[in-house]
Each structure stands twice: as structure tokens, then as C-alpha cells.
PDB file as gemmi writes it, atoms N, CA and C in Angstrom:
CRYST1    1.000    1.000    1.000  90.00  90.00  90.00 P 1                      
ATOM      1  N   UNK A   1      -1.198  -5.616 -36.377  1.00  0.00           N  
ATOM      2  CA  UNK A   1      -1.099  -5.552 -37.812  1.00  0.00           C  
ATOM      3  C   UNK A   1       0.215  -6.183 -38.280  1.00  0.00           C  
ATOM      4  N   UNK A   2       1.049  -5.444 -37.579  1.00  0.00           N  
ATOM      5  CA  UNK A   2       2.508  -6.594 -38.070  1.00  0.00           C  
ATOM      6  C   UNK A   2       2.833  -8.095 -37.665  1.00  0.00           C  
ATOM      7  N   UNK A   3       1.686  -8.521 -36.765  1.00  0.00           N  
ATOM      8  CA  UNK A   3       2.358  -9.721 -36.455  1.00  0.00           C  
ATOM      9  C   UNK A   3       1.249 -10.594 -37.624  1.00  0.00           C  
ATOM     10  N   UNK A   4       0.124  -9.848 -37.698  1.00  0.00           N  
ATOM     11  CA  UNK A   4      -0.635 -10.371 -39.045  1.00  0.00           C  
ATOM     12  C   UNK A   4      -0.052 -10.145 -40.248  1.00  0.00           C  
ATOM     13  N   UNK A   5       0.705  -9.623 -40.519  1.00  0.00           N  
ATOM     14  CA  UNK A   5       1.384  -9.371 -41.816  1.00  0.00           C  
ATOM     15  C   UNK A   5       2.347 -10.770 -41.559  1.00  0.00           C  
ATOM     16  N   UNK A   6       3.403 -10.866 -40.981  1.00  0.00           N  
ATOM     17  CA  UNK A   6       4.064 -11.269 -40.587  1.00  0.00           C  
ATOM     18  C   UNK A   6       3.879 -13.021 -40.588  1.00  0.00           C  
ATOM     19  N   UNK A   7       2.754 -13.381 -40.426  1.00  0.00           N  
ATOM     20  CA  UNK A   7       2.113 -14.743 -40.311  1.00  0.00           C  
ATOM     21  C   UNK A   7       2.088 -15.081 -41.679  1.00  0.00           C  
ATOM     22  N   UNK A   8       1.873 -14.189 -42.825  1.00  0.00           N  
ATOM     23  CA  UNK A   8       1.702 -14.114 -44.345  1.00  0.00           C  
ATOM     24  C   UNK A   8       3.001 -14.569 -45.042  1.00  0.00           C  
ATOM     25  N   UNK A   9       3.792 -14.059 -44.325  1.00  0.00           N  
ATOM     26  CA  UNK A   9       5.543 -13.549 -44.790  1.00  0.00           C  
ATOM     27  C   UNK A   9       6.100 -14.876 -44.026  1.00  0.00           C  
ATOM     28  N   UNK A  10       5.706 -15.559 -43.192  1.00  0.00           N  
ATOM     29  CA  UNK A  10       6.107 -17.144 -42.810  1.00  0.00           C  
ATOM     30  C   UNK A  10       5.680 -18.031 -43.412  1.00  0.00           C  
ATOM     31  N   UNK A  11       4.634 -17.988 -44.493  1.00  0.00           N  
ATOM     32  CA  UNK A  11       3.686 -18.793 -45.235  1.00  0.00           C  
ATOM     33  C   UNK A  11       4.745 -18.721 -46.123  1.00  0.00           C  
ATOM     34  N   UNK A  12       4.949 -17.931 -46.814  1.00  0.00           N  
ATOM     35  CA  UNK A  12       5.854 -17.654 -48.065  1.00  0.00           C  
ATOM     36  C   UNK A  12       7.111 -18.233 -47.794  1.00  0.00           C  
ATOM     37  N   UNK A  13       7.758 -18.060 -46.791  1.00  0.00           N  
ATOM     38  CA  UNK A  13       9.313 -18.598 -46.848  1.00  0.00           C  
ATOM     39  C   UNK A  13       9.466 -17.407 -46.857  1.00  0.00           C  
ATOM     40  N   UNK A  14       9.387 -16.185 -46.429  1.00  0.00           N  
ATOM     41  CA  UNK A  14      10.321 -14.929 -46.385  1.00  0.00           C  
ATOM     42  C   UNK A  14      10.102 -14.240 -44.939  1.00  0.00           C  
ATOM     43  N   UNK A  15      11.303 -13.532 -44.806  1.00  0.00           N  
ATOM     44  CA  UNK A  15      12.099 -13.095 -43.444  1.00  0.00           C  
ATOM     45  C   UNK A  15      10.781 -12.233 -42.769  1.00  0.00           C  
ATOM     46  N   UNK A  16      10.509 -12.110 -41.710  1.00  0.00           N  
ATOM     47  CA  UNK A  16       9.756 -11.754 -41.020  1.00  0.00           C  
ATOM     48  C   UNK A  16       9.815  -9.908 -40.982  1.00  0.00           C  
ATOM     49  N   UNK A  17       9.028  -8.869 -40.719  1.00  0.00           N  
ATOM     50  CA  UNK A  17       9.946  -7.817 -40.506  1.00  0.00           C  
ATOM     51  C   UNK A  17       9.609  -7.455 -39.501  1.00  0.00           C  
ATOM     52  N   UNK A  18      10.354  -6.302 -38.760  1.00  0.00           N  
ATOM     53  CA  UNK A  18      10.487  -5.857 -37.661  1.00  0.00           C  
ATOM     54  C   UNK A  18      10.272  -4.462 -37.737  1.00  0.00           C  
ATOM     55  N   UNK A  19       9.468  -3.704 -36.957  1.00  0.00           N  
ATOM     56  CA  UNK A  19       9.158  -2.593 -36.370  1.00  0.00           C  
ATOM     57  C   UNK A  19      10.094  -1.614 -35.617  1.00  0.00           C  
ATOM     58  N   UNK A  20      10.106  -0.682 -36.710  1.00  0.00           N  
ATOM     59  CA  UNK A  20      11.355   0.209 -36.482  1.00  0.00           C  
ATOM     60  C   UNK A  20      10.933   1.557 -35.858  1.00  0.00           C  
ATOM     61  N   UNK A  21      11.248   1.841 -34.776  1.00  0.00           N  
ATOM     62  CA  UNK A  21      10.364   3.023 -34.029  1.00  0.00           C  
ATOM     63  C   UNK A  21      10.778   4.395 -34.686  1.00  0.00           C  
ATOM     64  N   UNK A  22      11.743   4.630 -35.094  1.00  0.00           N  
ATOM     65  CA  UNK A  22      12.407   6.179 -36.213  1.00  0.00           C  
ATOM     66  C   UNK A  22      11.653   6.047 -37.043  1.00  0.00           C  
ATOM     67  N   UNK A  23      11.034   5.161 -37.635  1.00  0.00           N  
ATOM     68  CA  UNK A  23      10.776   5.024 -38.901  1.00  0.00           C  
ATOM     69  C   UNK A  23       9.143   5.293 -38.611  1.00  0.00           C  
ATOM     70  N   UNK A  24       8.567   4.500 -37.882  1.00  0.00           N  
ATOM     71  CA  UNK A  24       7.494   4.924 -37.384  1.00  0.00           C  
ATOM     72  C   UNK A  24       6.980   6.249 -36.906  1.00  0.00           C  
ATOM     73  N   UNK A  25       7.266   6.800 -36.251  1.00  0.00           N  
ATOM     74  CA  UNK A  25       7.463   7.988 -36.005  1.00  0.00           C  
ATOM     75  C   UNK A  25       7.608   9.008 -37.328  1.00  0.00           C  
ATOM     76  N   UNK A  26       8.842   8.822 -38.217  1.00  0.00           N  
ATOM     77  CA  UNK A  26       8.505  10.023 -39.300  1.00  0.00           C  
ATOM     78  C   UNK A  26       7.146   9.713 -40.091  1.00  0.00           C  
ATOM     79  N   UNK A  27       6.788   8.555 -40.464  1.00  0.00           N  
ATOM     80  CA  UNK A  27       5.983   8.096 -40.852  1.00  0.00           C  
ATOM     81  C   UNK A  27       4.466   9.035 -40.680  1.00  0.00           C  
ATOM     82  N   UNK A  28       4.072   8.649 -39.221  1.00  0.00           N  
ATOM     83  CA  UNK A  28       2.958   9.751 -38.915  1.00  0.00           C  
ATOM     84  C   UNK A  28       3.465  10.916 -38.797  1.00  0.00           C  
ATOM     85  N   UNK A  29       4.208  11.733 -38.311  1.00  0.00           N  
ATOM     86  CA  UNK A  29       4.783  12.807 -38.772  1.00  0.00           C  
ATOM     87  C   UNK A  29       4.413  13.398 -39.791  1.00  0.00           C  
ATOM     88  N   UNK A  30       4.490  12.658 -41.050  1.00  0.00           N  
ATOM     89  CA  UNK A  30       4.466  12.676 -42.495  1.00  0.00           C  
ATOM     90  C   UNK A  30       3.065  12.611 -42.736  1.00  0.00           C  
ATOM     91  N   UNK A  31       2.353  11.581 -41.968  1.00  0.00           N  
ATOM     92  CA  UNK A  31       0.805  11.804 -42.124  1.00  0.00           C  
ATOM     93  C   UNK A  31       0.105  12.826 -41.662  1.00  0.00           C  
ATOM     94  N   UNK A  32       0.570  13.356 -40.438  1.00  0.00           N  
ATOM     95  CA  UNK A  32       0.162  14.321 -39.888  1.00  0.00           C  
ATOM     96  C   UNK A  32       0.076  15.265 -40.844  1.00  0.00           C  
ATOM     97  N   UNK A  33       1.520  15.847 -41.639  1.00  0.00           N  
ATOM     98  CA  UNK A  33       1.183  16.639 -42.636  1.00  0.00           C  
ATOM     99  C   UNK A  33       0.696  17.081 -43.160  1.00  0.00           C  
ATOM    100  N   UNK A  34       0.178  15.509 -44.174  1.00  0.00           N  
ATOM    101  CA  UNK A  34      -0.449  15.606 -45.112  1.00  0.00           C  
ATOM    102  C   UNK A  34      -1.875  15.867 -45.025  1.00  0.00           C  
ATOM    103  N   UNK A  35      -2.284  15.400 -43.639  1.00  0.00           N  
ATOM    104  CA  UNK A  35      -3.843  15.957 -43.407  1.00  0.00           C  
ATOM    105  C   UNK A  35      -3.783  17.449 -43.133  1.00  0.00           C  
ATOM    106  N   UNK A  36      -3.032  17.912 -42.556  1.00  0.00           N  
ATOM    107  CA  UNK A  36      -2.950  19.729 -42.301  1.00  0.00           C  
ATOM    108  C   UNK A  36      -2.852  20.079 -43.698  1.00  0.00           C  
ATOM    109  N   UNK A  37      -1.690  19.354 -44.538  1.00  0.00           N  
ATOM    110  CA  UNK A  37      -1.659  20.667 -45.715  1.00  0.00           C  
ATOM    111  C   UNK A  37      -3.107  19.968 -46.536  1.00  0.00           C  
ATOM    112  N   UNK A  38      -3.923  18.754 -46.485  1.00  0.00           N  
ATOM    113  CA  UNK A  38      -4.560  18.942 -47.197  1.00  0.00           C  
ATOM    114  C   UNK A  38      -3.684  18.148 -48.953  1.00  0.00           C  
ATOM    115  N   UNK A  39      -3.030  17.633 -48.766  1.00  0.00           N  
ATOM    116  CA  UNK A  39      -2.448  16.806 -49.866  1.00  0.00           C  
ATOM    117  C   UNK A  39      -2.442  15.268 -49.793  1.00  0.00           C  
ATOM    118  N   UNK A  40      -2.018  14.935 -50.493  1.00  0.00           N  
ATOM    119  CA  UNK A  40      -1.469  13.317 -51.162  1.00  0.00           C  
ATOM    120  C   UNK A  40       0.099  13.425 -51.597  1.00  0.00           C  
ATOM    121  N   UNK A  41       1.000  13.598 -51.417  1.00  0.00           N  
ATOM    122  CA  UNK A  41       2.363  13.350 -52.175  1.00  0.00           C  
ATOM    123  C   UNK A  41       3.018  12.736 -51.657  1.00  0.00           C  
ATOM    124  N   UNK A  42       3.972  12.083 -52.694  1.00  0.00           N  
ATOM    125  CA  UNK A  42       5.369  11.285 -51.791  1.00  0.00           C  
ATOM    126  C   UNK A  42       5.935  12.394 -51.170  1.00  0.00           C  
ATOM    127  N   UNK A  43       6.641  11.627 -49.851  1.00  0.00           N  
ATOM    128  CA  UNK A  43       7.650  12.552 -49.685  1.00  0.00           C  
ATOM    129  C   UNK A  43       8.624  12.771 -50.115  1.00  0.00           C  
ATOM    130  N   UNK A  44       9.536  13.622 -50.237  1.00  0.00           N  
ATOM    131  CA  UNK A  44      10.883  14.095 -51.017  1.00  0.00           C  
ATOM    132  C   UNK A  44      11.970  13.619 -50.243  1.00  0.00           C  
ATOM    133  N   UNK A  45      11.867  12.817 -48.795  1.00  0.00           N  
ATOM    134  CA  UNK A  45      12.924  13.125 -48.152  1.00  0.00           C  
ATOM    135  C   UNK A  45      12.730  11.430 -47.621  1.00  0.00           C  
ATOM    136  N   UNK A  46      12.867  10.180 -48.858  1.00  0.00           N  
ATOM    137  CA  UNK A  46      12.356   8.839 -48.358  1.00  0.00           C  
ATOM    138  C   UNK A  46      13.741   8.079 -47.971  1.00  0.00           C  
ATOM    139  N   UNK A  47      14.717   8.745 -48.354  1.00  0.00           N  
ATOM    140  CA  UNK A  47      15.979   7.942 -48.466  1.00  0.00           C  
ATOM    141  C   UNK A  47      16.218   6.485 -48.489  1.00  0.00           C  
ATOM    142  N   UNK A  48      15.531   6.405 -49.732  1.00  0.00           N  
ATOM    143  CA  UNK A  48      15.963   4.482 -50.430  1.00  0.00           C  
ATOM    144  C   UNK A  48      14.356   4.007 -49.560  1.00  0.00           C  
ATOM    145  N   UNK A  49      13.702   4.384 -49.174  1.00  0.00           N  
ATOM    146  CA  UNK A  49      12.574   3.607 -47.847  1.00  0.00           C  
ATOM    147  C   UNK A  49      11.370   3.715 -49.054  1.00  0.00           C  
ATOM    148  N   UNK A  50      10.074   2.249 -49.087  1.00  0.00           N  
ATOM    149  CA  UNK A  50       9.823   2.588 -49.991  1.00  0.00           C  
ATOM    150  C   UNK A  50       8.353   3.627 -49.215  1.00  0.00           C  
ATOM    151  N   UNK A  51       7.416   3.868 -49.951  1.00  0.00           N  
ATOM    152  CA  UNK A  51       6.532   4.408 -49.070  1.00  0.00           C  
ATOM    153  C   UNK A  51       5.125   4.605 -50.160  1.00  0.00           C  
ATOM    154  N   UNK A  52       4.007   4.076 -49.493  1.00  0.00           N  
ATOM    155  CA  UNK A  52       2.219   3.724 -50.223  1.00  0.00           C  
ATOM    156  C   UNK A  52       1.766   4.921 -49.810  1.00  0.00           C  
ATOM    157  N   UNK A  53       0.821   5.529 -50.700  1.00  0.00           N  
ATOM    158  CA  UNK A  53      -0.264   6.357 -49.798  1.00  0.00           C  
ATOM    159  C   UNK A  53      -1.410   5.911 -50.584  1.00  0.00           C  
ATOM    160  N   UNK A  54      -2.645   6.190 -49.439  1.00  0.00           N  
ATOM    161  CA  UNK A  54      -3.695   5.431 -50.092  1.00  0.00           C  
ATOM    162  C   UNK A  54      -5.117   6.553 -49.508  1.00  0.00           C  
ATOM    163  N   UNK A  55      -6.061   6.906 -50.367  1.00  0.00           N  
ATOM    164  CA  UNK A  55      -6.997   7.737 -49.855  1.00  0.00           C  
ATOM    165  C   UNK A  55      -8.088   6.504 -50.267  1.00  0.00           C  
ATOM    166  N   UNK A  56      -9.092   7.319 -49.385  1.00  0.00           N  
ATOM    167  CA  UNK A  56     -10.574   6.698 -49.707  1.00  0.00           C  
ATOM    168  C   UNK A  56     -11.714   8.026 -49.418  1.00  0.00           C  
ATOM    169  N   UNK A  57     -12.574   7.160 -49.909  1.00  0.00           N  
ATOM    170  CA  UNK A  57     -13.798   8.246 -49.714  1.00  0.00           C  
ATOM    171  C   UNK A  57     -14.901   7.425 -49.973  1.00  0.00           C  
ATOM    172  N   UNK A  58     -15.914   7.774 -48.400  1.00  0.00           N  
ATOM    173  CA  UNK A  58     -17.314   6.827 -48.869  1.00  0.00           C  
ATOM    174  C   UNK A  58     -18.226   7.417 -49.953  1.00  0.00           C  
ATOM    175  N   UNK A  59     -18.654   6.347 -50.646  1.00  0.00           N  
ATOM    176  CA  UNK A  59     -18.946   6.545 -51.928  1.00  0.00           C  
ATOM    177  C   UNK A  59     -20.732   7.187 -51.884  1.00  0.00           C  
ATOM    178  N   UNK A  60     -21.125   6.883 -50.271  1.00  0.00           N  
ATOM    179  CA  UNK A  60     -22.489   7.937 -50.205  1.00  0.00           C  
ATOM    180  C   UNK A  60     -22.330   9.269 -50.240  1.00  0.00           C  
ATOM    181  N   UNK A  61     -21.347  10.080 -50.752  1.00  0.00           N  
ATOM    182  CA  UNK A  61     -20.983  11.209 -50.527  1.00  0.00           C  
ATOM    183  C   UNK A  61     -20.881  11.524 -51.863  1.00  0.00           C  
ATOM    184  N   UNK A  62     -20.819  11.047 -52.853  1.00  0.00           N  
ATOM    185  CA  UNK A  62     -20.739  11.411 -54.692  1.00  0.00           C  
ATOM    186  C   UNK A  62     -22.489  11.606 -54.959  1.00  0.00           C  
ATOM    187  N   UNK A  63     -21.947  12.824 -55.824  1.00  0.00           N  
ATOM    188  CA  UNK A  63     -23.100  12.980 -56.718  1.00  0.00           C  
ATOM    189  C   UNK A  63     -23.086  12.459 -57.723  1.00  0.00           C  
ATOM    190  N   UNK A  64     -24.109  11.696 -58.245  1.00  0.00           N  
ATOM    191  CA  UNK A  64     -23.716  11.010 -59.314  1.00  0.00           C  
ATOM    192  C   UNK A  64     -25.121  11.671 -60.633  1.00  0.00           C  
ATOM    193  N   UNK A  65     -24.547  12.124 -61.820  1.00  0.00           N  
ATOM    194  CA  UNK A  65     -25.218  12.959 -62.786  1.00  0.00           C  
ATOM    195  C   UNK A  65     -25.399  11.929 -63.959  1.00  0.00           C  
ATOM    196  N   UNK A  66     -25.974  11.584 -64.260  1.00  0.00           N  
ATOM    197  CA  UNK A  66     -26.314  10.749 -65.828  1.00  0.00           C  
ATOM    198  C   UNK A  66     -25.476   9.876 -65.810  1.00  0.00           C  
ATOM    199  N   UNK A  67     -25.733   8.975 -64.638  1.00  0.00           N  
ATOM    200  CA  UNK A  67     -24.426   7.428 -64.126  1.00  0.00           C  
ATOM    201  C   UNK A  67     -23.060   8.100 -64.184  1.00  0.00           C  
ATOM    202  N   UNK A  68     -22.841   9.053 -64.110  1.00  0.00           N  
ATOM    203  CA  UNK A  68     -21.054   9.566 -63.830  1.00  0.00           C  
ATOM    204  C   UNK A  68     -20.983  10.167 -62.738  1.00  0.00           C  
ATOM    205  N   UNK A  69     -19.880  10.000 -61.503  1.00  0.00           N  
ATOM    206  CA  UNK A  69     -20.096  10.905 -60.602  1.00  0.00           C  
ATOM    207  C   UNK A  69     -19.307  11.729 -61.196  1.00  0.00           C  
ATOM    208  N   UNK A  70     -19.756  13.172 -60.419  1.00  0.00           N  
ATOM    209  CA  UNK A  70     -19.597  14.594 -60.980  1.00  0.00           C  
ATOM    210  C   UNK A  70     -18.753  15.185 -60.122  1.00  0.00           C  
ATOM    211  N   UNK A  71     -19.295  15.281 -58.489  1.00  0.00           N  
ATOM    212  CA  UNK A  71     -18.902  16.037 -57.603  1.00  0.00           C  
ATOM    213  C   UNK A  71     -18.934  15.341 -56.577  1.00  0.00           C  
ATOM    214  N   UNK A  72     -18.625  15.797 -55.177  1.00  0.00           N  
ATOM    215  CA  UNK A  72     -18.867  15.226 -53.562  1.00  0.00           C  
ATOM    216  C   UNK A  72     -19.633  16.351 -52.914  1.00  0.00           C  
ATOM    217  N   UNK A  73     -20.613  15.818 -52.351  1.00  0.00           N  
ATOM    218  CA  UNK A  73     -21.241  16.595 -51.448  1.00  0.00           C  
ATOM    219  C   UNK A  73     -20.638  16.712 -49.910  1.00  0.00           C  
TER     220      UNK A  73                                                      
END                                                                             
């Protein structure tokens, strides 16, 4: 994934990045979390680092009521 990112970021004229193992590490850490507690939030503790979160959900799983989905089954 990073060296595909990375191929993008040589197209552009900008600095390549590098894979930081601390950083990696809190990272899932942090994911780990968030699947136990069952949330989505930034973390509180990013110090200047920036940080995405991104959910999904397959969309065969909505109930959908008078063209609006309503609920998830």
C-alpha cells in the first residue's frame, strides 16, 4: 500500500513517505479500540499527527421504507 501510494507522490513531484513503526503500532492499537468500544472518534491523544477514520457498511443490510433507508438488519 505504501509503495502504491508512494508511486502517486513521485508523479506529483512530492517527497516520498516512509513507514514509521511507533506510529504504526499506536495506530492499530487505536483501531483495536475502537472496534471493542464500539465507536468512531478521533483520538484525543494525536499530537500534531493528522488522523482519517472511515466506516462502511454493505448496503444489502438497509432496510429501505418508502425509498428511505430506515434501519439495518
Amino acid at each position: 500500500m505504501l509503495q502504491a501510494h508512494n508511486n502517486y507522490r513521485v508523479q506529483h513531484c512530492v517527497p516520498r513517505l516512509v513507514l514509521n513503526d511507533d506510529l504504526s503500532r499506536s495506530a492499530q492499537s487505536y483501531a483495536e479500540y475502537l472496534v471493542k468500544s464500539g465507536t468512531l472518534a478521533h483520538s484525543d491523544n494525536r499530537n500534531d499527527i493528522g488522523e482519517n477514520l472511515y466506516k462502511a457498511y454493505n448496503s444489502k443490510c438497509l432496510k429501505q421504507m418508502n425509498g428511505k433507508t430506515r434501519y439495518t438488519i
